[in-house]
MARVEXGU-841718 format. One record per residue: x, y, z of N, C-alpha, C in turn. Coordinates in steps of 0.05 Angstrom, whole numbers, plus 5000, padded with zeros to 4 digits. Layout:
BEGIN
- n.u | n.v | n.w | ca.u | ca.v | ca.w | c.u | c.v | c.w
- X | Y | Z | X | Y | Z | X | Y | Z $
...
END
This chain:
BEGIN
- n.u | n.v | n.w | ca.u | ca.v | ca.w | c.u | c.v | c.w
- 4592 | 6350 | 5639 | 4603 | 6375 | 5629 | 4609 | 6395 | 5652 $
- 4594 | 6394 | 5671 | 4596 | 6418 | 5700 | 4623 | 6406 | 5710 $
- 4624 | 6385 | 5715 | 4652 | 6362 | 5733 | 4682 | 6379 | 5710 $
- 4673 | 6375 | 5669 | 4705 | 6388 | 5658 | 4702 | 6414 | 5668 $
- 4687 | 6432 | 5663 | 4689 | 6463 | 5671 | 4696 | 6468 | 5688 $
- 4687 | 6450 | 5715 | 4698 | 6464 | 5744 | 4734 | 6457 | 5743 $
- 4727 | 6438 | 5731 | 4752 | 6420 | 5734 | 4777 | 6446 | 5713 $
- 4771 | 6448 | 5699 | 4787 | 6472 | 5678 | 4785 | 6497 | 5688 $
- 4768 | 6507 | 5707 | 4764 | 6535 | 5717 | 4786 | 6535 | 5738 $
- 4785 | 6511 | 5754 | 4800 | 6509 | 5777 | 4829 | 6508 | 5767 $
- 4831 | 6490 | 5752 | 4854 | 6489 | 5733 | 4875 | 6510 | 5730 $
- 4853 | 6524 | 5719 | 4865 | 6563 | 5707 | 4871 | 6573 | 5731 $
- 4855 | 6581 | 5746 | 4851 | 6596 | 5765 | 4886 | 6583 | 5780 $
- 4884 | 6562 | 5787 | 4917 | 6547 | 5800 | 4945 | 6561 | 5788 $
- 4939 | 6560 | 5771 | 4965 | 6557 | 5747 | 4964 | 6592 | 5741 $
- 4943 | 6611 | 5744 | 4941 | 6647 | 5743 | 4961 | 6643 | 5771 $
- 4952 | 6638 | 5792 | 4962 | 6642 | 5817 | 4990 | 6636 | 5816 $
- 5005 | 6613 | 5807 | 5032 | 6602 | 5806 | 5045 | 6622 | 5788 $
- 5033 | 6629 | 5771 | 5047 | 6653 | 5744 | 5054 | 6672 | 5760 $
- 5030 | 6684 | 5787 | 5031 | 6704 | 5802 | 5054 | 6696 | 5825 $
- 5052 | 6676 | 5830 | 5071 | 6678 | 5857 | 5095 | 6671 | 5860 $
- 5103 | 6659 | 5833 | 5133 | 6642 | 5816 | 5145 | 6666 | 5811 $
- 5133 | 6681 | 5795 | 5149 | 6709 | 5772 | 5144 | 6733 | 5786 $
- 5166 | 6744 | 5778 | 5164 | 6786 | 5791 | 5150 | 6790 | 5765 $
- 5142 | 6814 | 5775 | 5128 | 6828 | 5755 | 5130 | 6842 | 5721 $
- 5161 | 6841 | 5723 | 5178 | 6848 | 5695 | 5172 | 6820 | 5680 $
- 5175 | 6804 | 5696 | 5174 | 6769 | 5673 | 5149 | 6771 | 5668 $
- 5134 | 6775 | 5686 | 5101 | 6777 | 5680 | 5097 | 6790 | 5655 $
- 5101 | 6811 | 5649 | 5094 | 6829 | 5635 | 5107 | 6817 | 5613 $
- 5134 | 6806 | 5603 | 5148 | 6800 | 5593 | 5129 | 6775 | 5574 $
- 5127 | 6757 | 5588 | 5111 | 6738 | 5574 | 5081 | 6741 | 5576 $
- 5068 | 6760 | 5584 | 5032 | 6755 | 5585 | 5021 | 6745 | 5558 $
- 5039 | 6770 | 5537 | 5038 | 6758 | 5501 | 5034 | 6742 | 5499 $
- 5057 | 6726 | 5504 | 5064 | 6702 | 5493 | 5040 | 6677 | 5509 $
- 5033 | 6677 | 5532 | 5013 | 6658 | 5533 | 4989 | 6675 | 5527 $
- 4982 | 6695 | 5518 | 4952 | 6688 | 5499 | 4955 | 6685 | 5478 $
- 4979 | 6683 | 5460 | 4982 | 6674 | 5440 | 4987 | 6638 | 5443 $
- 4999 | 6622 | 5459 | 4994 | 6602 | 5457 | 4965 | 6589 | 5465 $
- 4957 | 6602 | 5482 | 4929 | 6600 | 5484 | 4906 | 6594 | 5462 $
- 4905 | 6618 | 5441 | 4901 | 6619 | 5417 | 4912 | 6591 | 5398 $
- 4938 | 6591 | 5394 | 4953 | 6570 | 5393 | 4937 | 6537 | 5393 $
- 4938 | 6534 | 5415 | 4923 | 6515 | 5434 | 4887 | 6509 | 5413 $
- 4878 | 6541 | 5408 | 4852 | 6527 | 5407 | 4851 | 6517 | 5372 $
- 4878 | 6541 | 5361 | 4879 | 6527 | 5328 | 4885 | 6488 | 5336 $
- 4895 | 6492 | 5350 | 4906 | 6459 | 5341 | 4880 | 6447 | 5350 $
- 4871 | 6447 | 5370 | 4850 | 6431 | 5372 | 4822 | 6441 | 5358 $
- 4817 | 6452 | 5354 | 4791 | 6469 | 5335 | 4795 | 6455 | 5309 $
- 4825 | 6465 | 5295 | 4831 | 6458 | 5278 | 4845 | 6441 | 5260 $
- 4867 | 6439 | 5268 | 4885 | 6410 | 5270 | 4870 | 6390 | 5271 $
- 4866 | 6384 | 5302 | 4850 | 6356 | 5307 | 4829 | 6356 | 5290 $
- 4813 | 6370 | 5293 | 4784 | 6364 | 5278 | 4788 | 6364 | 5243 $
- 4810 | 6381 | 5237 | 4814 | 6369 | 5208 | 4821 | 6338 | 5204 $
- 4839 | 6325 | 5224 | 4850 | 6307 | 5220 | 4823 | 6291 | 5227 $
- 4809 | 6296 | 5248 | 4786 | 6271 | 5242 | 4774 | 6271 | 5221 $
- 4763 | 6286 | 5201 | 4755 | 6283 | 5184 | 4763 | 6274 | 5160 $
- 4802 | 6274 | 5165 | 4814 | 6254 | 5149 | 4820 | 6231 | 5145 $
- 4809 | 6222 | 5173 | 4813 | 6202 | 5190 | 4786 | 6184 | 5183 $
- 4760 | 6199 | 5181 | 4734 | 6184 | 5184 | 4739 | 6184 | 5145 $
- 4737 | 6203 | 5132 | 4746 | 6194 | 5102 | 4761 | 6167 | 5093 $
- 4782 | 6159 | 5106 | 4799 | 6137 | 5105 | 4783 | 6105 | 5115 $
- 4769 | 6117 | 5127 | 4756 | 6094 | 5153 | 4720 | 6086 | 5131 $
- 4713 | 6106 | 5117 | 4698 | 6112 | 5115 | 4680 | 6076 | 5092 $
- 4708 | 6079 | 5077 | 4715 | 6054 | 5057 | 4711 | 6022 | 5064 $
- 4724 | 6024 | 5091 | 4728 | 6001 | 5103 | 4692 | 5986 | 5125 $
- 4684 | 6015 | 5142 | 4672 | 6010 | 5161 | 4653 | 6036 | 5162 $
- 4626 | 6045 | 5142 | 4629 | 6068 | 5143 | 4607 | 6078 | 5163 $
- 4599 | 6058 | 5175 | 4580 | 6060 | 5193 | 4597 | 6064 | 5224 $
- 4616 | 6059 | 5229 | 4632 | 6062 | 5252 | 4655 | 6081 | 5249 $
- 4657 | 6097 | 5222 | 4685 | 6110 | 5211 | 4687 | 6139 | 5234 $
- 4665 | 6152 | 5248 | 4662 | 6174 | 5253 | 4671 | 6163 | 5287 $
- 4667 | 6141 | 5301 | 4675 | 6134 | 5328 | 4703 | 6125 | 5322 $
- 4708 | 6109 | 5302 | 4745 | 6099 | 5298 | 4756 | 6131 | 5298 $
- 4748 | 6152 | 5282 | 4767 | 6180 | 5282 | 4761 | 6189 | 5304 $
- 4741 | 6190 | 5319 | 4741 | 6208 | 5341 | 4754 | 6187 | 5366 $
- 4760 | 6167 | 5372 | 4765 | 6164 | 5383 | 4808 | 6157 | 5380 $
- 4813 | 6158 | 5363 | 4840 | 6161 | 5354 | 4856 | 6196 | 5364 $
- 4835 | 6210 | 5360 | 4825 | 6243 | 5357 | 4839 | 6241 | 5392 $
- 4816 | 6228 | 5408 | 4819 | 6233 | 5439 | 4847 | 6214 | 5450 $
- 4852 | 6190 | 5443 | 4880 | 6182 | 5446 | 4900 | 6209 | 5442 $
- 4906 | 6214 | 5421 | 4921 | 6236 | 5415 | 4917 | 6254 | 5436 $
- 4901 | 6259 | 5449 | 4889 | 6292 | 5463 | 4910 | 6277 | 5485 $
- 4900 | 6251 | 5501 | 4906 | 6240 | 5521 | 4938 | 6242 | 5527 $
- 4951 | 6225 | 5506 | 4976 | 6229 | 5505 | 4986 | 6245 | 5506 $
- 4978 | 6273 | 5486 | 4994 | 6302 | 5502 | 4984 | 6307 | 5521 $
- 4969 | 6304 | 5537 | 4961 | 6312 | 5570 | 4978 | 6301 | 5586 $
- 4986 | 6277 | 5578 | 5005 | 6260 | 5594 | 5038 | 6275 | 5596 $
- 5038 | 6276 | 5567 | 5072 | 6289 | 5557 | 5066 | 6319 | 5575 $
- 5041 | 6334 | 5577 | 5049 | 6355 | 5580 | 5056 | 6357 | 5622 $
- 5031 | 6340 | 5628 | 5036 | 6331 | 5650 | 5066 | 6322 | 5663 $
- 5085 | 6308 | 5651 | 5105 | 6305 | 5666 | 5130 | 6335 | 5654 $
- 5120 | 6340 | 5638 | 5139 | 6367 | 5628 | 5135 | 6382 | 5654 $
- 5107 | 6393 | 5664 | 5099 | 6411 | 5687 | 5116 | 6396 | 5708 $
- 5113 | 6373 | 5717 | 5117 | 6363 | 5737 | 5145 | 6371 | 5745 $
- 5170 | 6357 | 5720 | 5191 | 6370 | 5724 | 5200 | 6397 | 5722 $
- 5184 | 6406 | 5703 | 5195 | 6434 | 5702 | 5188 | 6463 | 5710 $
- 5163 | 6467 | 5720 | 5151 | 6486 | 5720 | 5155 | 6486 | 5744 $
- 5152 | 6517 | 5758 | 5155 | 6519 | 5791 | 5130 | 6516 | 5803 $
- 5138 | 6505 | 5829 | 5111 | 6502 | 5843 | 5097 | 6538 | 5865 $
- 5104 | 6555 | 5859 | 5097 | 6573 | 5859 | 5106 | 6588 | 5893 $
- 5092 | 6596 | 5907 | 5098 | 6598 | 5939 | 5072 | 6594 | 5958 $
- 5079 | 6587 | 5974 | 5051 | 6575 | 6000 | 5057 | 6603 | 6020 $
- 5017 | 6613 | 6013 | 5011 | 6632 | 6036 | 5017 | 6625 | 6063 $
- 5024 | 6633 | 6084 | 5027 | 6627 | 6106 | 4996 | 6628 | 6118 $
- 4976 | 6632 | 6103 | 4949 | 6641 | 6109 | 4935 | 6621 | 6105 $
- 4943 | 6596 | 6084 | 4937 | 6579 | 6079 | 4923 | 6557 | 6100 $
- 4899 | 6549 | 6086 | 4886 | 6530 | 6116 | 4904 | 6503 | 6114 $
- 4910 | 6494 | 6136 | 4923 | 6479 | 6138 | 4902 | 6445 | 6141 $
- 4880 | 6441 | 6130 | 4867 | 6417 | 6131 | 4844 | 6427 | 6108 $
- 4837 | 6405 | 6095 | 4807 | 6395 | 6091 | 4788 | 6414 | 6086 $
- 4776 | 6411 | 6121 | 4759 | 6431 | 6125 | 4767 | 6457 | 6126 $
- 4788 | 6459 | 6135 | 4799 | 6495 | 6131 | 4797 | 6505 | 6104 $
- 4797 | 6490 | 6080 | 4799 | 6498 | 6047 | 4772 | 6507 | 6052 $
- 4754 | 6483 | 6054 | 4725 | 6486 | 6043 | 4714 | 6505 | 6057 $
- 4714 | 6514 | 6089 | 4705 | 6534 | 6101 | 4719 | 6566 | 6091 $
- 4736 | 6566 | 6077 | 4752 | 6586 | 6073 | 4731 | 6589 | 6033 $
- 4732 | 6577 | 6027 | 4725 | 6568 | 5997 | 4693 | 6577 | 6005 $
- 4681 | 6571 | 6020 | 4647 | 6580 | 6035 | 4656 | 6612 | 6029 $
- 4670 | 6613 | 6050 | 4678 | 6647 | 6060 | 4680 | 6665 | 6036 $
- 4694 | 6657 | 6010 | 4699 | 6665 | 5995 | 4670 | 6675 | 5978 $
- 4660 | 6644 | 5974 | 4632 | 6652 | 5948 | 4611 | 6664 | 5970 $
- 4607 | 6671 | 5991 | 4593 | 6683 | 6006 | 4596 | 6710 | 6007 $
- 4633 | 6717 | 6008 | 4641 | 6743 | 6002 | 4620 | 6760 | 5976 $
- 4627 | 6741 | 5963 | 4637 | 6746 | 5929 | 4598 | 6755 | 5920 $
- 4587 | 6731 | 5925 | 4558 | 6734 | 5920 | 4533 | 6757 | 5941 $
- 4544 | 6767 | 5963 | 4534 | 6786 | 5977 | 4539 | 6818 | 5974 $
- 4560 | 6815 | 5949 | 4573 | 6847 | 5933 | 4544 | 6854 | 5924 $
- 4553 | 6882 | 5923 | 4528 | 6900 | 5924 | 4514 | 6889 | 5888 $
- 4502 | 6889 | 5883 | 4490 | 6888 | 5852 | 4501 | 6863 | 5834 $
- 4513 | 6848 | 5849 | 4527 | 6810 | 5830 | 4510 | 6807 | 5821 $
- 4476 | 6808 | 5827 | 4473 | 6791 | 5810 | 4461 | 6808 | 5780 $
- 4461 | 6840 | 5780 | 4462 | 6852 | 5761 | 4487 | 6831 | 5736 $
- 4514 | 6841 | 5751 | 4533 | 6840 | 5732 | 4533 | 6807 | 5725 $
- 4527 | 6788 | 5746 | 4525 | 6765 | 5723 | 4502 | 6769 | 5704 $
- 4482 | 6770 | 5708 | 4462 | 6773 | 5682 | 4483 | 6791 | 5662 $
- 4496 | 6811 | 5665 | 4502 | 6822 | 5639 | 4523 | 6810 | 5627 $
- 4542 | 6796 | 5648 | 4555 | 6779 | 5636 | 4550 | 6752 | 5621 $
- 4526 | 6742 | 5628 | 4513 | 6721 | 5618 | 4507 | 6731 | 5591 $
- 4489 | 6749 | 5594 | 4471 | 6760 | 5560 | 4491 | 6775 | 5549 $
- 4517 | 6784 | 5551 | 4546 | 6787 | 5540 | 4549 | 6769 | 5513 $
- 4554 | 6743 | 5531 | 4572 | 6718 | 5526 | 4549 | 6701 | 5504 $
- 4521 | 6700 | 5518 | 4506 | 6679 | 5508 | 4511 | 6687 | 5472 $
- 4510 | 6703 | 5462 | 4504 | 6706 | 5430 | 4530 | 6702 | 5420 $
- 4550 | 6702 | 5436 | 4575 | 6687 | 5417 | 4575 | 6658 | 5424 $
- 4571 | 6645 | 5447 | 4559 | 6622 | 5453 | 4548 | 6607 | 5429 $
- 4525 | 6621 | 5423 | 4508 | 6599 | 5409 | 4513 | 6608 | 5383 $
- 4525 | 6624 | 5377 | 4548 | 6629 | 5344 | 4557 | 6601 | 5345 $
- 4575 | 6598 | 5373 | 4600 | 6587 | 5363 | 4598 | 6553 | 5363 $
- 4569 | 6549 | 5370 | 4554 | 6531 | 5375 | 4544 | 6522 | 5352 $
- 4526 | 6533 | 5346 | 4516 | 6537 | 5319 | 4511 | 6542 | 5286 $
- 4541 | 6558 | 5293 | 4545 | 6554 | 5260 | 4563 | 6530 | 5253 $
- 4574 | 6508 | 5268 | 4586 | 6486 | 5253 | 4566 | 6463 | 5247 $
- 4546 | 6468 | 5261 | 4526 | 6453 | 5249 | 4507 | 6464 | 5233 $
- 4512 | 6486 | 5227 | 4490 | 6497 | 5199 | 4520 | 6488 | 5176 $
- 4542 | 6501 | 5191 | 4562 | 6491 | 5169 | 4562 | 6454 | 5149 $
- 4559 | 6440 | 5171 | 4564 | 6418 | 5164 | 4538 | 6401 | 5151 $
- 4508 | 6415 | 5172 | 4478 | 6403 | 5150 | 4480 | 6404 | 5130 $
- 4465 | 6383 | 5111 | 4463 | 6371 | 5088 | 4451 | 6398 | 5072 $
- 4453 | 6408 | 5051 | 4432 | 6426 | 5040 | 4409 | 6424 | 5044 $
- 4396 | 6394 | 5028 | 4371 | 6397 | 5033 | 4360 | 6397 | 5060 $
- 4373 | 6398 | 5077 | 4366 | 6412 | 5112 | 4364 | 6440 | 5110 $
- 4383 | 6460 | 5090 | 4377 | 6485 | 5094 | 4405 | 6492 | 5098 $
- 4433 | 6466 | 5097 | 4459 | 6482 | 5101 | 4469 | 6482 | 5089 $
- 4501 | 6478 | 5090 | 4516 | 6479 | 5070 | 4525 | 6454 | 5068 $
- 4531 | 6438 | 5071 | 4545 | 6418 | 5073 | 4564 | 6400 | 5070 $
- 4590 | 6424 | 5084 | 4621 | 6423 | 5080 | 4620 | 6400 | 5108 $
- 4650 | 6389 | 5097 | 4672 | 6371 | 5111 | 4680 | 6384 | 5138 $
- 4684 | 6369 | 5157 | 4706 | 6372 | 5168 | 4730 | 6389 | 5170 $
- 4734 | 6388 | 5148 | 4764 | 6396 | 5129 | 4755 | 6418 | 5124 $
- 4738 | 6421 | 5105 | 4732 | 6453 | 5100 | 4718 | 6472 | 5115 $
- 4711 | 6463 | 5139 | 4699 | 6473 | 5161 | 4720 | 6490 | 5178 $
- 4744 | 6476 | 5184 | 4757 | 6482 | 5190 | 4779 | 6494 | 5174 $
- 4775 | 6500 | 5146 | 4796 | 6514 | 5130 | 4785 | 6541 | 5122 $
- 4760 | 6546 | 5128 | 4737 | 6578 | 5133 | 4748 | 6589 | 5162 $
- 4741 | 6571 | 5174 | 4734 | 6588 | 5201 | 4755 | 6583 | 5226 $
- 4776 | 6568 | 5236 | 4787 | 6575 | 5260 | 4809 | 6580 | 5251 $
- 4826 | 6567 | 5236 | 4853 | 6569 | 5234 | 4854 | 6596 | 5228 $
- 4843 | 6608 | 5203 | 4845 | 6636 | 5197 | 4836 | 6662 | 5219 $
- 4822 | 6657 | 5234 | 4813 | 6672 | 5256 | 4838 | 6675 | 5273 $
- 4841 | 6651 | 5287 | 4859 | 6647 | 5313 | 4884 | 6657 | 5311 $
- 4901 | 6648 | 5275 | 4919 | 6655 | 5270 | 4925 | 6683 | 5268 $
- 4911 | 6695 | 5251 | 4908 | 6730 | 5253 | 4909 | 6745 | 5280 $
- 4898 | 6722 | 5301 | 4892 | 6739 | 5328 | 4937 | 6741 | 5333 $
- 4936 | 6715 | 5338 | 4962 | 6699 | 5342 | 4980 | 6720 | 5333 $
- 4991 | 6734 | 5303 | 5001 | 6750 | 5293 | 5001 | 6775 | 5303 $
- 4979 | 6784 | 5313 | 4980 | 6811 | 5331 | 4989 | 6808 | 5351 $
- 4985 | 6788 | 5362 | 4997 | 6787 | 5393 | 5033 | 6783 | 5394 $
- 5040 | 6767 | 5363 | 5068 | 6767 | 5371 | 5076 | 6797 | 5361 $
- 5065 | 6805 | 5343 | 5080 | 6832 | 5339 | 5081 | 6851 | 5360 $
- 5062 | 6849 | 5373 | 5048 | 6870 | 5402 | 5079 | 6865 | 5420 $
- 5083 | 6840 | 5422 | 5106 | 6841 | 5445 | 5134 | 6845 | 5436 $
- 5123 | 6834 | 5400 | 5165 | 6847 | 5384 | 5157 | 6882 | 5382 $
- 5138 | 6902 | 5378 | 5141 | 6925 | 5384 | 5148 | 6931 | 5410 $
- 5139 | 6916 | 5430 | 5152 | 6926 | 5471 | 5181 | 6926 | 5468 $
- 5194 | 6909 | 5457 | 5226 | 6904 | 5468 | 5242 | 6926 | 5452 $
END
C-alpha cells in the first residue's frame, strides 16, 4: 500500500507541475473546475460504477460458482481498471504536453536524490511541522475511518449489528449521490465565471 501511495502522490505531484509549466495562467484558471470535477468524476465511476458492477457481476457468478463468485467479479473489476490505464496511458503519451525542463534541473541520478534529500530536510526543519502534521493527521483521521468504516457496517449481516445491503445498494445511498451533487456545483461554478 506505501509503494501505490507514493507511487500516486508522485504521480499528482508530476502532472500539478506539467498543468503549471504547459499552461499560462488564464487556461489555468479556465479549467481548474473542470478537473475537480473530473476528479470527482473519476471517484463516482470507480466508488461507484465499478463496485456496482461487481456486485452484479458476483450475483451472476454467484449461481454457477458461489464460493469463487466474489474473486471472478473482482478480478474482471481490475481487468477493466487495467485496460483504461492502458487507453489512458497512450492518450497522455500522444497527447498531452510534456510540460518545460528547469534549467536547474539535476542532470543525473544522484543529483535528483541529493536535491529530493535537500528538499525533505528543507521541508521537515520548518519551524513547528511537526505541530501542523499532527493537526493535519487528527484533521483527516475521522473522515478516514468514516470512509473506512461505514461500508462495512453497511454491508454486515444484521445479526452482526448491520445492515446488510448489496453492493448495489451500497453504492446507490452513498457515492454516486454525494460526488454527483459535488460535480454539479463545480460545473455551475465555472458556467457562472464565463
Amino acid at each position: 500500500m506505501a509503494v501505490i501511495s507514493i507511487s500516486g502522490a508522485t504521480n499528482d505531484i508530476a502532472t500539478d507541475g506539467i498543468y503549471l509549466t504547459a499552461i499560462d495562467k488564464k487556461t489555468q484558471a479556465k479549467y481548474i473546475g473542470w478537473q475537480g470535477a473530473f476528479y470527482n468524476l473519476a471517484k463516482v465511476l470507480v466508488n461507484g460504477g465499478l463496485v456496482y458492477l461487481a456486485g452484479a457481476i458476483i450475483t451472476h457468478f454467484k449461481a454457477e460458482d458461489p464460493d469463487n463468485a466474489a474473486k471472478y467479479a473482482w478480478m474482471i473489476i481490475m481487468g477493466i481498471i487495467a485496460c483504461v490505464m492502458v487507453a489512458v496511458a497512450i492518450y497522455h503519451w500522444f497527447f498531452l504536453p510534456t510540460g518545460s525542463k528547469n534549467e536547474e534541473s539535476p542532470a543525473s541520478f544522484r543529483g535528483a536524490m541529493v536535491s529530493l534529500l535537500d528538499v525533505f530536510k528543507d521541508f521537515f526543519t520548518k519551524k513547528h511541522i511537526w505541530l501542523y502534521i499532527l493537526f493535519i493527521l487528527c484533521y483527516r483521521l475521522t473522515e478516514g475511518f468514516a470512509v473506512k468504516m461505514v461500508p462495512l457496517f453497511l454491508k454486515a449481516l444484521v445479526d452482526m449489528g448491520g445492515l446488510g445491503l448489496s453492493n448495489e445498494s451500497i453504492v446507490k445511498i452513498g457515492h454516486c449521490i454525494s460526488h454527483s451533487d459535488l460535480n454539479d456545483g463545480r460545473v455551475l461554478e465555472i458556467n457562472s465565471e464565463k
